[in-house]
C-alpha positions as CSV (number, residue, x, y, z in Angstrom):
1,X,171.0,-53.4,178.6
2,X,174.3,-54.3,179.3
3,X,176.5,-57.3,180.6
4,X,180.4,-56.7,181.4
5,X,181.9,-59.9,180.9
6,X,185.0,-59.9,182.6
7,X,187.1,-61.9,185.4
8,X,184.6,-64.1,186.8
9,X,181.8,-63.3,184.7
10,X,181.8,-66.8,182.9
11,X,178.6,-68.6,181.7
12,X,179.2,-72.4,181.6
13,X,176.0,-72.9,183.5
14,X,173.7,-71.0,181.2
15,X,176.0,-73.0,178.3
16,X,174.9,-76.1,180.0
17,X,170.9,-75.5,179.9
18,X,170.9,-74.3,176.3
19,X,172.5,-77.5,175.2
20,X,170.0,-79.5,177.4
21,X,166.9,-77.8,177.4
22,X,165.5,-78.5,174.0
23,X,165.8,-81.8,175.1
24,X,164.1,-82.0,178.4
25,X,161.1,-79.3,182.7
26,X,160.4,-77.4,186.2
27,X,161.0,-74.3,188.1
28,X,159.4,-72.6,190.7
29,X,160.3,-69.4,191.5
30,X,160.0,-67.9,195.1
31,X,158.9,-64.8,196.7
32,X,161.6,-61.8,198.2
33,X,163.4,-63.6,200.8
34,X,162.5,-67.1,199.9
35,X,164.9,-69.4,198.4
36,X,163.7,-71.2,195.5
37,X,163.1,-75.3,196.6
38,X,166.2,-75.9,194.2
39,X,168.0,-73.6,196.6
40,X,166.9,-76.3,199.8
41,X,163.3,-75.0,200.8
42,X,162.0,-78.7,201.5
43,X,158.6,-77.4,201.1
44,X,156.4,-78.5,198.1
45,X,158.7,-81.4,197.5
46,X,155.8,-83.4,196.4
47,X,155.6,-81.6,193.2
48,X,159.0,-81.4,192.3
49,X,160.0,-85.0,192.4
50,X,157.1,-85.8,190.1
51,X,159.5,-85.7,187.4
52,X,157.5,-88.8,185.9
53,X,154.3,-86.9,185.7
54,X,152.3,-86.0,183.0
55,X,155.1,-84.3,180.1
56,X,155.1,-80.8,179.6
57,X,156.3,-79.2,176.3
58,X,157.1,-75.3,175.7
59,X,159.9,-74.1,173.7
60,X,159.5,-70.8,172.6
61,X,162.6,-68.6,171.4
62,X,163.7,-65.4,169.1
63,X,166.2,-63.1,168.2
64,X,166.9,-59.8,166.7
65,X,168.9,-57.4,165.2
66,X,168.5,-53.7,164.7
67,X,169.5,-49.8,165.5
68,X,168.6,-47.1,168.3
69,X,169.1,-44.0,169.3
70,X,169.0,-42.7,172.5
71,X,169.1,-38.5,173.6
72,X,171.0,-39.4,177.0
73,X,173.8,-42.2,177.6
74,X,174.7,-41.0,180.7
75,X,171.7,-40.1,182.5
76,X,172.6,-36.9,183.8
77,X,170.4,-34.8,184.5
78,X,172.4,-31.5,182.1
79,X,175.0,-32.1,179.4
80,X,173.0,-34.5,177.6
81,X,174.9,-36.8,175.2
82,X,172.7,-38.8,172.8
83,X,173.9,-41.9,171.0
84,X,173.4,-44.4,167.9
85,X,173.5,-47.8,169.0
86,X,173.5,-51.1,167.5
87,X,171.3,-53.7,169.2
88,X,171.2,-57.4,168.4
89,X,168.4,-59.9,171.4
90,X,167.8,-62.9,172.2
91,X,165.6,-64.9,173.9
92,X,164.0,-68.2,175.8
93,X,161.5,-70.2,177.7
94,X,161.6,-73.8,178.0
95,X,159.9,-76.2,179.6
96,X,160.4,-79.7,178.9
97,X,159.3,-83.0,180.7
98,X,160.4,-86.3,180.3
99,X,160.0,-89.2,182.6
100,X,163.7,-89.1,184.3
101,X,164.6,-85.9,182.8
102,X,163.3,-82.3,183.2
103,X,164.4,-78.7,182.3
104,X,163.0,-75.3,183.1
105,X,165.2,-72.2,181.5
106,X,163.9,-68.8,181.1
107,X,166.7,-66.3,179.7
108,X,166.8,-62.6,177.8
109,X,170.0,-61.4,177.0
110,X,171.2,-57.8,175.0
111,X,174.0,-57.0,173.1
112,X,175.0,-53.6,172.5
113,X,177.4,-51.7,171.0
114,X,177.6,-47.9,171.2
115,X,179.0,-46.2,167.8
116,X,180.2,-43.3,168.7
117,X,182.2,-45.0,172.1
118,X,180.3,-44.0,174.6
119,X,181.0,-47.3,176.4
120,X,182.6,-50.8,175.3
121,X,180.0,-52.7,173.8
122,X,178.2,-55.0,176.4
123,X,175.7,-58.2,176.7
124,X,173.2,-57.7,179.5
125,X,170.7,-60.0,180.6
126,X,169.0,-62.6,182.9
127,X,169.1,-66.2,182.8
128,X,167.4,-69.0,185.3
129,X,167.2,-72.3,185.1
130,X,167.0,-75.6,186.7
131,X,167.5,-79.0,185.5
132,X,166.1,-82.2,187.3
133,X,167.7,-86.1,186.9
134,X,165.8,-88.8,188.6
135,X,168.5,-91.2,189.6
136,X,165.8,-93.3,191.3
137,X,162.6,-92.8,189.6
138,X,159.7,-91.5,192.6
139,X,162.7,-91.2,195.0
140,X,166.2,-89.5,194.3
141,X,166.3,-87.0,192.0
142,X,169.7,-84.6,191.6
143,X,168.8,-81.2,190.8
144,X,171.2,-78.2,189.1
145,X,169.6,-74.8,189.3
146,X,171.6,-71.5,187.8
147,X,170.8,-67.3,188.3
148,X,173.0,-65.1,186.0
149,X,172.6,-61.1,185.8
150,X,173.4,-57.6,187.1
151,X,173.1,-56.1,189.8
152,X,173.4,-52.4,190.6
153,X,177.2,-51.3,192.3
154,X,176.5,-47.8,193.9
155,X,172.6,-48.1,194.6
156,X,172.8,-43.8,194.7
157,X,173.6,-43.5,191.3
158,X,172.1,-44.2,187.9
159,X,172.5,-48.1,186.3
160,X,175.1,-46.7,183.5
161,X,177.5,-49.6,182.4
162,X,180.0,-48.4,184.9
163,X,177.6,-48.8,187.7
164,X,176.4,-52.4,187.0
165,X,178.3,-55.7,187.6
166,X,177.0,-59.3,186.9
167,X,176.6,-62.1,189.2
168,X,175.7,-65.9,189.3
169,X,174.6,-68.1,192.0
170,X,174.8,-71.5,191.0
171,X,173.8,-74.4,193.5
172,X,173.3,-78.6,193.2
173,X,172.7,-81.4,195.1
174,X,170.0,-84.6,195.9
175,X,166.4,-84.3,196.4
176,X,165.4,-87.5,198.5
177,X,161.5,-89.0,198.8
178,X,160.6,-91.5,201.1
179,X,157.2,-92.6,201.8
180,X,155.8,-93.6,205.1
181,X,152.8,-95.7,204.8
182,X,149.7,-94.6,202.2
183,X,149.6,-90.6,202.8
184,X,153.2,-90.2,205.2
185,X,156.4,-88.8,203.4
186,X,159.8,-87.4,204.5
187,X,161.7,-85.4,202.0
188,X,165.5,-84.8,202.6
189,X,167.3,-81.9,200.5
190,X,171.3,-81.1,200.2
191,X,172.8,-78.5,198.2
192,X,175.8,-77.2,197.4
193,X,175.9,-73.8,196.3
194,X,178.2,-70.9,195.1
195,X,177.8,-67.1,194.5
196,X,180.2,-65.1,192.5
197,X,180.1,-61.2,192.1
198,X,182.2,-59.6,188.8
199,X,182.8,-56.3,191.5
200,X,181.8,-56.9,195.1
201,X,184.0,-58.8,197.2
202,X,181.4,-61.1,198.5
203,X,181.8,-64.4,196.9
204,X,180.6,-67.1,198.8
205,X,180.0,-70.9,198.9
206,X,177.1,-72.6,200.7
207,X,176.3,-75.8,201.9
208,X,172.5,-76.7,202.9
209,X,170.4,-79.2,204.6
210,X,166.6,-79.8,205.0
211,X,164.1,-82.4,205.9
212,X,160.6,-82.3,206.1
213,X,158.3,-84.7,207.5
214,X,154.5,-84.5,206.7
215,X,151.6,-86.1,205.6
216,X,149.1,-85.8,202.7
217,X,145.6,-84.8,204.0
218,X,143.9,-85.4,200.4
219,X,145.3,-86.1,197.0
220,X,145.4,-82.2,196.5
221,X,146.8,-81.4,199.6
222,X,149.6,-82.3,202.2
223,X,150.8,-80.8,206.0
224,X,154.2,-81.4,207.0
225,X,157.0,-79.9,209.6
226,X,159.8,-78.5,208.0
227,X,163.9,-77.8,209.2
228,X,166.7,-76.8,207.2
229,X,170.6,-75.1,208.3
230,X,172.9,-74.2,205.7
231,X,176.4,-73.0,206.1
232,X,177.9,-69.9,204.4
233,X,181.8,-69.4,203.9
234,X,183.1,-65.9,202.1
235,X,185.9,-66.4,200.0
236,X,186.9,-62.3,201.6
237,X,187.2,-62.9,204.9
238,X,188.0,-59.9,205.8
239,X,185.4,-57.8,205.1
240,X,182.8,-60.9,205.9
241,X,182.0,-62.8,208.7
242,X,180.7,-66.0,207.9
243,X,177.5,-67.3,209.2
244,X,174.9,-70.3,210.2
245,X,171.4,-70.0,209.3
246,X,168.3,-72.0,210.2
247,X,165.1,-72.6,210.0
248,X,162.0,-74.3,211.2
249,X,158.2,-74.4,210.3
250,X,155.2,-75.7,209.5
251,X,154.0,-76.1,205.5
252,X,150.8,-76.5,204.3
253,X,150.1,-77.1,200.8
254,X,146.8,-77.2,198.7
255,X,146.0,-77.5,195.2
256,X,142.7,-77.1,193.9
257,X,140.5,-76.7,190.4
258,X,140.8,-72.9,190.7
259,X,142.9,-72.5,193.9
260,X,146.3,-73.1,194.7
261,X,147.9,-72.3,198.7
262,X,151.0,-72.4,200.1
263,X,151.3,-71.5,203.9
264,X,154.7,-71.4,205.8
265,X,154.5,-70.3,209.4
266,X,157.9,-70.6,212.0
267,X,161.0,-69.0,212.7
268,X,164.7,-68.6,211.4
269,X,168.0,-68.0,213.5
270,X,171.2,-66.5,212.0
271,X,174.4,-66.4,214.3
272,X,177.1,-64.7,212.7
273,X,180.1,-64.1,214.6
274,X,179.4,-63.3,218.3
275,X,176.4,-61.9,216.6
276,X,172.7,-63.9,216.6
277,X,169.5,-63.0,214.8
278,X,165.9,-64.6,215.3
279,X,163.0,-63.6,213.8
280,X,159.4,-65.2,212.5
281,X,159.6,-66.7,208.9
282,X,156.1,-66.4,207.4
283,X,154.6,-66.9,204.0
284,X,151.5,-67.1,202.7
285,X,151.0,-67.4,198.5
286,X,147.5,-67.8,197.0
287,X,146.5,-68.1,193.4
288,X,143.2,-67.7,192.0
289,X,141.9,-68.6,188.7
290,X,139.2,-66.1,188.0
291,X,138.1,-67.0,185.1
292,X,138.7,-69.0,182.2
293,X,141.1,-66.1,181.1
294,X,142.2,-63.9,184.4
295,X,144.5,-65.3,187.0
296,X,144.9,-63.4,190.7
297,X,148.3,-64.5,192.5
298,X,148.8,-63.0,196.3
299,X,152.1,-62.9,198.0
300,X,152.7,-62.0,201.6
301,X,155.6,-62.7,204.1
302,X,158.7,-62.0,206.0
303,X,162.0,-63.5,206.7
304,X,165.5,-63.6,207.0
305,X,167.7,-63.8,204.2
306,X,170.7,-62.1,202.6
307,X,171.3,-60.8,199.0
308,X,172.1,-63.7,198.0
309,X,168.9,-65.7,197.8
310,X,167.2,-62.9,197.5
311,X,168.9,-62.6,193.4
312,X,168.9,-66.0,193.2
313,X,164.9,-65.7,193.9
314,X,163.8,-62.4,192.1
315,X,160.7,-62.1,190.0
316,X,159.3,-60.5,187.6
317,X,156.4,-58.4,187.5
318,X,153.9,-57.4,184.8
319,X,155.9,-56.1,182.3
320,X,158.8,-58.9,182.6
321,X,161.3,-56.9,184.4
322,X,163.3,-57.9,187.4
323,X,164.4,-55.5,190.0
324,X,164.6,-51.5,189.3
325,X,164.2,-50.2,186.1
326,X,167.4,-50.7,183.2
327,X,169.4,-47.7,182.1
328,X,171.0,-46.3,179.2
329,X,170.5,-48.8,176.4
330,X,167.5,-50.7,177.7
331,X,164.7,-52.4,176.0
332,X,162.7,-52.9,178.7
333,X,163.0,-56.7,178.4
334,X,165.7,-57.1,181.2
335,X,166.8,-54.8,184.0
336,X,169.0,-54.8,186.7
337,X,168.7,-55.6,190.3
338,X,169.1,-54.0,193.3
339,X,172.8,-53.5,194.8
340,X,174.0,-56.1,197.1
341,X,175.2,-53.6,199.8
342,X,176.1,-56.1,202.4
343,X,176.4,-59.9,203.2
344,X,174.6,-59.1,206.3
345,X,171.5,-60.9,207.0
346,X,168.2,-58.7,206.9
347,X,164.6,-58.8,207.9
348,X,162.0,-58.9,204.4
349,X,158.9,-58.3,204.5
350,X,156.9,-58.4,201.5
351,X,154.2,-58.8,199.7
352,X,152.7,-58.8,195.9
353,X,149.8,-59.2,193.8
354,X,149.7,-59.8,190.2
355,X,146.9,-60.0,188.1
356,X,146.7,-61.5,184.4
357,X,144.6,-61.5,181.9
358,X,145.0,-63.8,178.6
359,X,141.8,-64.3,176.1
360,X,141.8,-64.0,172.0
361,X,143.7,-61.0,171.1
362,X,144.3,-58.9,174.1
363,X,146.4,-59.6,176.9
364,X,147.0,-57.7,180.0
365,X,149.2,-57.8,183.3
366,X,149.4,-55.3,186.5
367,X,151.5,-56.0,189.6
368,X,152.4,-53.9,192.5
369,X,155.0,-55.4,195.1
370,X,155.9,-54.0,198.4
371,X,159.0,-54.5,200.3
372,X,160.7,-53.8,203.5
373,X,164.4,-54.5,204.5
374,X,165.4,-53.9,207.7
375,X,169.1,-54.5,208.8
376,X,169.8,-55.3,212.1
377,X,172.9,-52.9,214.0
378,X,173.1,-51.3,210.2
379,X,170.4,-49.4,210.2
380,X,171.5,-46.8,207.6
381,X,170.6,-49.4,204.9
382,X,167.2,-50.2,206.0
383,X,164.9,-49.3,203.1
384,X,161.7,-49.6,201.8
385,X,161.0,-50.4,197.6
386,X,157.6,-50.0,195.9
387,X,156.5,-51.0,192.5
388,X,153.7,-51.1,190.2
389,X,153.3,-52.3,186.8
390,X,151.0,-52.2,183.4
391,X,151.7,-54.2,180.4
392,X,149.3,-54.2,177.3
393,X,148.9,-56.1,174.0
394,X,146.5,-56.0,171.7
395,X,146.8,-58.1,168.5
396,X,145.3,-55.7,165.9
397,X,144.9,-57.6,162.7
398,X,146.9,-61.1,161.3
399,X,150.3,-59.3,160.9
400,X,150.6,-56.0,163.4
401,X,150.2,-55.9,167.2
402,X,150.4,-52.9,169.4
403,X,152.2,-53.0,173.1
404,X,152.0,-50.8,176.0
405,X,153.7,-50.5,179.2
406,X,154.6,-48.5,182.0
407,X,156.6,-48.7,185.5
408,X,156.5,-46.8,188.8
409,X,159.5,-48.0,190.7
410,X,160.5,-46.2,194.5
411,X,162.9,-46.4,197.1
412,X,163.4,-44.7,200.4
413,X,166.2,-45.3,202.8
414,X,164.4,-44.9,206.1
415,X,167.5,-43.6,208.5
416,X,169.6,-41.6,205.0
417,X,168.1,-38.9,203.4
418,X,167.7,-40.3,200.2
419,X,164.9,-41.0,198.1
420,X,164.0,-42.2,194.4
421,X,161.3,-42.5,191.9
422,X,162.0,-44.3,188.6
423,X,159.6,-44.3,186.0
424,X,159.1,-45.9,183.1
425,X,156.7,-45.8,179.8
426,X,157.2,-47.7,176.7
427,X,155.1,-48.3,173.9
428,X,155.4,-50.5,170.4
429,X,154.4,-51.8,166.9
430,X,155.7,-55.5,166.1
431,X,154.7,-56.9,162.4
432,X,155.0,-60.9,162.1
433,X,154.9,-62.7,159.5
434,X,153.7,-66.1,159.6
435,X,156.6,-68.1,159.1
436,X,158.4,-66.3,162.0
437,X,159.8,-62.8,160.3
438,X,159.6,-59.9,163.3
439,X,160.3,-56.0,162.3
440,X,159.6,-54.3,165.8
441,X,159.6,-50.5,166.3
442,X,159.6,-49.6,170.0
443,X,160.0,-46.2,172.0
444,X,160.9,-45.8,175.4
445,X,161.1,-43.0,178.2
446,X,163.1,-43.5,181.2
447,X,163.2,-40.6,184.6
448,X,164.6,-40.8,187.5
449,X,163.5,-38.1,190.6
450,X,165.5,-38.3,193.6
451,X,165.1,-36.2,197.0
452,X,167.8,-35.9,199.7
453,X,171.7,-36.7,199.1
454,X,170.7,-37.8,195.4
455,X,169.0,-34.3,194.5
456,X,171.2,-33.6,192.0
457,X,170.8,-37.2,190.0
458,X,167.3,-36.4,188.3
459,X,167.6,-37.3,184.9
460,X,164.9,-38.3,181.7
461,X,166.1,-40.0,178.6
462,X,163.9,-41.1,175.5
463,X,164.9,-44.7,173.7
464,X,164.1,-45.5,170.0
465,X,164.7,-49.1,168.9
466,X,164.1,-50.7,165.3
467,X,165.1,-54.4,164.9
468,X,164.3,-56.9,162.7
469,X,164.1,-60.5,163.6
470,X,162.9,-64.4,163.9
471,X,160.2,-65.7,166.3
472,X,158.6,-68.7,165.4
473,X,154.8,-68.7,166.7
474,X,154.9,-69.9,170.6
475,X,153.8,-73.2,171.9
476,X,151.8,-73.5,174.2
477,X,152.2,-76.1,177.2
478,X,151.2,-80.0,175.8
């Protein structure tokens, strides 16, 4: 797991939401492609200028200290050099809700230091959060939302340390409600944003508008026509060209007992330069409560966007990881994303399905996502990724509980001859005590098999970790 902090590697966002988040709620995240609504999506702004609604109270949190060992630092596939490190986590989830005032901030974050100096020691992690003030209660709300992590440099070679650099997309503005009659609405959105990259010269600032204009067909469900255009200015404009984007389409939302459904259907235009781009913008997410203990969430779309929004909008999948799979040092709980190989806008398409399960003692989660990136005059990046994921707990007895996981992660350039398959398998113990004492002991097995140019990059390392810590028992949602 690891974090450089240097140059512009600062955290005075994430310092911001740990100070206010034990005090006040609400996130949603979107899918590949899709900017979150903090980002300017106007759709679904019914929901997130109910900051007056019913409160919502989770704050769960822990942290750690231990050793580990692993038998390859490097990942190289010969020359093996193992390593003792010294490991010390944390960890949050908060969502609070208060009648002007809510907070939603999810963040995992590693230090390490390697004893016998393999690398400098190193914090690695993800962090994202967003913060909503009703200025007007019902109406005019101003909303802060904040990504931090990492990010891959050279996408051909293994996520060492060297080959990892942080970035944070931070973005704020007013959310504006105003109702037309009993079921008419228009929702107005501007936002301010700004990207920042610790190695890649693609710094940016952003400035976004939206409106919607729609109408609520039942108390659970509401049709509108959506626009937005946002701005994007590189700091290095020398190797970037900035660029307009914008979009319009329809939005229908529904909210059910068991069923939730989110429909976007229209199109998006990028001109950048003497250069223009036009392409559908579809979206289609449906959640399914199966039972009174399994959940079944579908994702499908396609779009424009850039890499950007699409870190600023990453999820996680079953086993709580975002992007491809960590590196030397990792304990599975964050991982790195993708490297930003261009500001170029690209075609996603996409799609995922998730299922959980959450009853008594056991819990379960499997996801598989699908992606396709196609750049347009570039395509030597176009790519495909693949991924599929298991996670497993079982609480054995009042103290010890027993985890299992494992990770199939792939990516093919379509027009380079290069190809990878990163696996993952991890498996633990944890003992807690009641009052909050955690002693964790937790193996871990990483490969990489590559084809093509990256033949030579196959590598396997094994990853023992022993830490001691305190996690008070979670709450739930009030």
């Amino acid at each position: 797991m690891a974090i450089i902090l240097r140059r512009k590697a600062s955290l005075p966002a994430i310092l911001v939401f740990s100070i206010l988040a034990p005090v006040r709620q609400v996130c949603a995240q979107g899918g590949p492609g899709q900017a979150l609504p903090a980002a300017g999506a106007p759709a679904a702004l019914a929901s997130g200028l109910a900051v007056g609604g019913v409160p919502g109270q989770i704050f769960n949190y822990g942290v750690d200290a231990g050793v580990g060992e692993t038998d390859n630092v490097n990942l190289t596939h010969s020359d093996k050099v193992s390593q003792t490190l010294a490991v010390a986590d944390a960890d949050i989830d908060i969502e609070q809700q208060r009648r002007l005032f809510s907070v939603d901030a999810k963040g995992s974050f590693s230090y390490l230091g390697f004893l016998e100096g393999a690398y400098s020691p190193e914090l690695i992690g993800r962090f994202d959060g967003l913060a909503r003030v009703s200025l007007i209660p019902g109406m005019l709300l101003w909303v802060v939302q904040d990504d931090f992590g990492q990010a891959q440099v050279d996408p051909f070679s293994p996520v060492i340390p060297t080959n990892r650099e942080n970035i944070n997309y931070v973005s704020t503005g007013p959310d504006l409600r105003l109702r037309l009659g009993s079921v008419g609405f228009v929702d107005m959105t501007g936002r301010y944003a700004r990207t920042e990259y610790q190695v890649s010269p693609f710094d940016s600032q952003l400035l976004l508008g939206s409106i919607a204009v729609g109408r609520f067909l039942s108390s659970g469900s509401s049709l509108s026509l959506d626009g937005s255009a946002e701005r994007v200015l590189f700091s290095n404009t020398v190797l970037n060209t900035d660029y307009t984007r914008s979009s319009a389409f329809g939005d229908f939302e529904a909210q059910g007992f068991r069923t939730d459904l989110s429909a976007n259907l229209g199109a998006s235009k990028v001109t950048q330069g003497t250069e223009s781009l036009t392409g559908p913008l579809v979206k289609l997410k449906l959640s399914r409560k199966l039972s009174a203990a399994a959940k079944l969430t579908l994702t499908v779309g396609r779009d424009i966007t850039d890499a950007s929004t699409s870190f600023s909008s990453l999820q996680s999948g079953a086993i709580s990881t975002i992007g491809t799979v960590g590196g030397a040092g990792t304990t599975g709980a964050v991982s790195t994303a993708p490297a930003p190989q261009t500001t170029g806008n690209y075609t996603a398409t996409y799609s995922s399905l998730n299922w959980q399960y959450l009853r008594n003692r056991t819990t379960v989660s499997a996801s598989g996502q699908w992606e396709k990136d196609s750049y347009d005059g570039q395509p030597l990046l176009d790519l495909t990724r693949e991924t599929a994921q298991l996670s497993f707990e079982r609480q054995l007895n009042r103290h010890f509980s027993a985890q299992l996981m494992g990770g199939l992660y792939r990516t093919d350039y379509a027009h380079t001859d290069y190809a990878e398959t990163d696996g993952f398998l991890g498996c633990g113990i944890t003992f807690r005590e009641q009052k909050g004492l955690e002693i964790r002991l937790r193996y871990d097995h990483e490969s990489r098999i590559a084809a093509g140019l990256g033949a030579g990059s196959n590598y396997g390392t094994n990853l023992v970790f022993l830490t001691v810590g305190y996690r008070p028992k979670p709450r739930p949602a009030s």
